[in-house]
Kinemage of the C-alpha trace (Angstrom):
@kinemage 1
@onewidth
@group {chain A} dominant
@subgroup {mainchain}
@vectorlist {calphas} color= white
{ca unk a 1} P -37.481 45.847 -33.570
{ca unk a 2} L -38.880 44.985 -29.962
{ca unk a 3} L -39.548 41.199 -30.909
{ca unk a 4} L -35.714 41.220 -32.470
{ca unk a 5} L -34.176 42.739 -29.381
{ca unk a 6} L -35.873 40.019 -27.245
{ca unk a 7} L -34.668 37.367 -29.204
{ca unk a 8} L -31.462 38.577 -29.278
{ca unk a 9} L -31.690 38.783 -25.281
{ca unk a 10} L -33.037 35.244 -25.055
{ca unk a 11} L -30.031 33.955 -27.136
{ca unk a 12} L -27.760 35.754 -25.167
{ca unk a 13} L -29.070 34.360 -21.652
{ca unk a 14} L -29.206 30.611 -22.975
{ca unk a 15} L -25.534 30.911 -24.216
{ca unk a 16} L -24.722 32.675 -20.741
{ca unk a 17} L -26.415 29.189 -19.415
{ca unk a 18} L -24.704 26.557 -21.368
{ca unk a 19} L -21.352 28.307 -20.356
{ca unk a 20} L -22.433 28.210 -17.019
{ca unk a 21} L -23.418 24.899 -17.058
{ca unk a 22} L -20.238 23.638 -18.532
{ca unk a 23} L -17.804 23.056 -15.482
{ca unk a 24} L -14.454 21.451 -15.598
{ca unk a 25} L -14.723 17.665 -13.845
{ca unk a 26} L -12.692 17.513 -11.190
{ca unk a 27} L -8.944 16.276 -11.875
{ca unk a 28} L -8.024 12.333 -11.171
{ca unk a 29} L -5.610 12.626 -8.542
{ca unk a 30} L -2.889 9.670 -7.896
{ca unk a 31} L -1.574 9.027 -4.222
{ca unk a 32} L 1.465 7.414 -3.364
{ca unk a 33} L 2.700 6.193 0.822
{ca unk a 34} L 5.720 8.229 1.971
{ca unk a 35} L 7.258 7.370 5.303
{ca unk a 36} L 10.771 7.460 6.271
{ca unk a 37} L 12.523 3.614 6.546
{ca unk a 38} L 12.062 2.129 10.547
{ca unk a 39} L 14.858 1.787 12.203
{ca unk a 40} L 15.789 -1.619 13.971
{ca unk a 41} L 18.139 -2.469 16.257
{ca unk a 42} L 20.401 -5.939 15.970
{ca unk a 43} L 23.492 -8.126 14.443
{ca unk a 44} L 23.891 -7.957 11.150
{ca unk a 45} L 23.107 -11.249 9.965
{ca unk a 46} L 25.722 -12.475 6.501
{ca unk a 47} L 22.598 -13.611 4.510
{ca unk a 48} L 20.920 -12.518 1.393
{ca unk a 49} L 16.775 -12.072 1.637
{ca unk a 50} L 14.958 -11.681 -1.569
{ca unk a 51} L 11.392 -9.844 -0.932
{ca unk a 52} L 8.919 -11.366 -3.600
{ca unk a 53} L 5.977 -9.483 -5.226
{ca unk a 54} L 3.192 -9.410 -2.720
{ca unk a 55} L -0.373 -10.263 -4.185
{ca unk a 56} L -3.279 -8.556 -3.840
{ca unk a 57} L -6.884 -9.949 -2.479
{ca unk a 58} L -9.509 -9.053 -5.653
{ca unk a 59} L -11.043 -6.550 -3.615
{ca unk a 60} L -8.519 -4.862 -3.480
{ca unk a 61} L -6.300 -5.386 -6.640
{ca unk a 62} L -7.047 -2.408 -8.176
{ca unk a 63} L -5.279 1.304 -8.295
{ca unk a 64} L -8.716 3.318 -7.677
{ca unk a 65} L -8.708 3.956 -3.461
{ca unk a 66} L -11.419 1.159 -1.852
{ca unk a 67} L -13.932 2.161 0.958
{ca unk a 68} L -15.956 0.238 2.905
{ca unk a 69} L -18.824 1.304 4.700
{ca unk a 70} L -19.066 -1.841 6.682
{ca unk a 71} L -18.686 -5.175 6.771
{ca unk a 72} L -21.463 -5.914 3.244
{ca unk a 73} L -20.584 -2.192 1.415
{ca unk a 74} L -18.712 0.195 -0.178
{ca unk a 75} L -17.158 0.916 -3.648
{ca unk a 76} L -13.926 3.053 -4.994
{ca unk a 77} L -13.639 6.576 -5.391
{ca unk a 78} L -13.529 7.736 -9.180
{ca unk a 79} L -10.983 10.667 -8.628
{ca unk a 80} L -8.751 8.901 -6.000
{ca unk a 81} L -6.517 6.104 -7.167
{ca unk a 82} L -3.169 4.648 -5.924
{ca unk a 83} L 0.010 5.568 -7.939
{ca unk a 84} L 0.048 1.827 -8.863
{ca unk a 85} L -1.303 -1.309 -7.802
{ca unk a 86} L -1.312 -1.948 -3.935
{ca unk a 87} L 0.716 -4.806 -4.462
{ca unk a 88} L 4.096 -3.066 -5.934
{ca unk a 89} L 3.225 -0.358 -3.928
{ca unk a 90} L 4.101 -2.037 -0.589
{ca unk a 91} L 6.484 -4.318 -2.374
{ca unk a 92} L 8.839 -1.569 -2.777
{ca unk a 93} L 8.301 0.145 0.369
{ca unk a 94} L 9.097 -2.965 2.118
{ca unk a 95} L 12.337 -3.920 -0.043
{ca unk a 96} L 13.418 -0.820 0.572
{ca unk a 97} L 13.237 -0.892 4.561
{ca unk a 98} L 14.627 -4.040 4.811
{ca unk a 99} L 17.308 -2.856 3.128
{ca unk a 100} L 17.781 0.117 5.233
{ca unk a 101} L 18.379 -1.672 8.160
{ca unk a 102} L 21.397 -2.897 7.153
{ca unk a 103} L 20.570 -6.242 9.175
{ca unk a 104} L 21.219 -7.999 6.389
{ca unk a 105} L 24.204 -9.035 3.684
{ca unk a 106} L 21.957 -8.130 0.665
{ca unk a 107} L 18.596 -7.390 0.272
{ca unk a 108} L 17.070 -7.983 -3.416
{ca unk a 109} L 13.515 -7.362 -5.096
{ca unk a 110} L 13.988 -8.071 -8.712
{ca unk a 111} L 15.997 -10.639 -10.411
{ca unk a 112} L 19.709 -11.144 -9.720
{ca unk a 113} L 22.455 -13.661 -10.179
{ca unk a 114} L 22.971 -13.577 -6.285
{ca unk a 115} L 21.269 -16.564 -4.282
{ca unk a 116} L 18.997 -15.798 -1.725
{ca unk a 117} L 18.694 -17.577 1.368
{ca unk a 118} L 15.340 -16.454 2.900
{ca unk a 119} L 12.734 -15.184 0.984
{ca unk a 120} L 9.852 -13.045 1.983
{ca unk a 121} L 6.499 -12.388 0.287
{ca unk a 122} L 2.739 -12.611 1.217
{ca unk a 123} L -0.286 -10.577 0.026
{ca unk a 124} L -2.338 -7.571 0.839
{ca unk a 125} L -5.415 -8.786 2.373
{ca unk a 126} L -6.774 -4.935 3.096
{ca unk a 127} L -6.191 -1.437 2.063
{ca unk a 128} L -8.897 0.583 2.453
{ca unk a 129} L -11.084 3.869 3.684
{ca unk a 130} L -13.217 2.415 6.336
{ca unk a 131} L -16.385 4.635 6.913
{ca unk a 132} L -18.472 4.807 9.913
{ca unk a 133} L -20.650 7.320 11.987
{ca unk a 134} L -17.734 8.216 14.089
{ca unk a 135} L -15.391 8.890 11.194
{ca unk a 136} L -12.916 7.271 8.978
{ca unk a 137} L -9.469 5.784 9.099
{ca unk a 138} L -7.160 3.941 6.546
{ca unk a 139} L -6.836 -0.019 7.335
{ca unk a 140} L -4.248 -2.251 6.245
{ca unk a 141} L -3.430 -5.644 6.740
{ca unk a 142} L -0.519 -7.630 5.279
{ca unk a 143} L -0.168 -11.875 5.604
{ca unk a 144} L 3.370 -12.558 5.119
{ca unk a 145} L 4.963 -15.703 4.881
{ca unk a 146} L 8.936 -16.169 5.300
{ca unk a 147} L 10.527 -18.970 3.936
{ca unk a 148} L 14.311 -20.339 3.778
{ca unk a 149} L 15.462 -21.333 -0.254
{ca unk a 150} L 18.553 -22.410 -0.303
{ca unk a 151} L 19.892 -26.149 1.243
{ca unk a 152} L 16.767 -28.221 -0.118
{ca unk a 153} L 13.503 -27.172 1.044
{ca unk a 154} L 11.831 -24.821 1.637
{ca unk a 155} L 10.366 -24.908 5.670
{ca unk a 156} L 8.290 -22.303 6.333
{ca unk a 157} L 9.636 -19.889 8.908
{ca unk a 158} L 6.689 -17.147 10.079
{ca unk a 159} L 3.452 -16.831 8.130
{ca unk a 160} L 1.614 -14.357 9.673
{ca unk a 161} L -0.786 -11.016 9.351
{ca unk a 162} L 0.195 -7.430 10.521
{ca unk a 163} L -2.290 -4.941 10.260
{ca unk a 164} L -2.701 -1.198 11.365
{ca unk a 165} L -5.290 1.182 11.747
{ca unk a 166} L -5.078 5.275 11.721
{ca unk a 167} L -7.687 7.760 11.682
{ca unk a 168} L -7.972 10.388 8.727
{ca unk a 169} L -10.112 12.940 7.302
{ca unk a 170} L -13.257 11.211 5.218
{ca unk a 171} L -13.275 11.224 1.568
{ca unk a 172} L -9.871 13.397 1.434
{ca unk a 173} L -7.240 11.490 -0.867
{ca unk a 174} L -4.312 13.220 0.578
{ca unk a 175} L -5.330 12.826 4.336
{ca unk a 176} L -6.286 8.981 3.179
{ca unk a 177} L -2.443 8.516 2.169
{ca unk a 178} L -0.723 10.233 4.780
{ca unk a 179} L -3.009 8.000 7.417
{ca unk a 180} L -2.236 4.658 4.941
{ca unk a 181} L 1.614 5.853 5.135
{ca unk a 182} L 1.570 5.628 9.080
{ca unk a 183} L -0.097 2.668 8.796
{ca unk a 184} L 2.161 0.882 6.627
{ca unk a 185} L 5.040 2.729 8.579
{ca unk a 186} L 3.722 0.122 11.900
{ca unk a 187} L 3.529 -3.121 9.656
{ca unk a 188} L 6.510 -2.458 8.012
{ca unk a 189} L 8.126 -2.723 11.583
{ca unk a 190} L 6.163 -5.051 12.971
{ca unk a 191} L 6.948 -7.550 10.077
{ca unk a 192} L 10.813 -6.296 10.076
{ca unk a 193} L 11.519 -7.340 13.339
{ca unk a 194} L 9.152 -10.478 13.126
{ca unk a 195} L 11.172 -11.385 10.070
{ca unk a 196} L 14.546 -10.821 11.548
{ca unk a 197} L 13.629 -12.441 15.097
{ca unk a 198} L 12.827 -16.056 13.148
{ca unk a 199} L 15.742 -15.945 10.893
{ca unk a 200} L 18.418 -14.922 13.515
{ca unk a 201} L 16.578 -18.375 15.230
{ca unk a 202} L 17.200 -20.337 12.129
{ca unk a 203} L 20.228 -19.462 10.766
{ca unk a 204} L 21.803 -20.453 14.669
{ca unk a 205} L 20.977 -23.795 14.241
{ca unk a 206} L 24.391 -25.506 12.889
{ca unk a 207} L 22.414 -27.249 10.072
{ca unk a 208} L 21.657 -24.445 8.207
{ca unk a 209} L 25.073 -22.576 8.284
């Protein structure tokens, strides 16, 4: 009776174990940027500006959220990914802030039966979680390149990088996206007014009217 109680004990404490044992993985958690459109001041200029898909280094063309711990390491965090790739990501946040501005006579992404005249598109060259001893911050850099498409060739008219830098919480996915937004929130003016400054230049000349 003694040696069935204990076994009946023993059961007990190794299915108390397994249960214990058995915890739920954490959940994979997508991030989006959300920042409200930069304002700019100007003229309205009466062209159309088509923003093309941005690429995406290798590094970085991925949706899981990159870190670096220096310049030779780092990796991605499992449970942290981007909503969608990096590149349509800041494809759309940029279409839409261009448009916003209302600087221009259309703004398109996508395919449409309106010519453009300018076009604008470039590629991510960094989004990432920089670690170091003294903390973290998101890091972004964007290499843009503005070109005219209508009237024969194409001249190039900026090609440039814009990058940004804000502090954030280490290995926190929601403090990594609010620092990335900010981040993106600079560029995004930066290369607005950048943009705007060389075709206001170009479209002057006689030429090109």
């Amino acid at each position: 009776m003694r040696l069935c109680r204990a076994v009946v004990l023993l059961l007990g404490a190794l299915v108390s174990g397994c249960f214990h044992l058995s915890q739920p993985s954490p959940d994979i958690r997508d991030y989006r940027l959300s920042y409200p459109p930069p304002s700019l001041a100007g003229e309205p200029l009466p062209v159309t500006l088509r923003i093309a898909p941005l690429g995406v280094v290798a590094m970085y063309d991925r949706q899981s959220v990159v870190y670096a711990n220096d310049a030779y390491s780092g990796g991605t965090y499992y449970y942290a990914r981007w909503s969608t790739n990096p590149g349509a990501m800041l494809t759309d946040l940029l279409a839409r802030d261009f448009a916003d501005s209302h600087l221009y006579a259309a703004v398109q992404e996508g395919p449409s039966a309106v010519p453009n005249d300018y076009q604008l598109g470039g590629e991510v060259e960094e989004i990432e979680e920089r670690v170091t001893a003294s903390g973290c911050s998101a890091r972004l850099r964007l290499r843009a390149l503005l070109v005219r498409v209508r009237a024969g060739s194409a001249p190039v008219l900026l090609q440039s990088s814009y990058a940004a830098e804000q502090a954030c919480v280490c290995n926190d996915g929601a403090a990594l996206a609010e620092a990335m937004s900010k981040a993106m929130e600079q560029v995004s003016v930066q290369l607005q007014q950048a943009a705007y400054d060389a075709i206001t230049k170009e479209h002057s000349r006689p030429s090109v009217r």
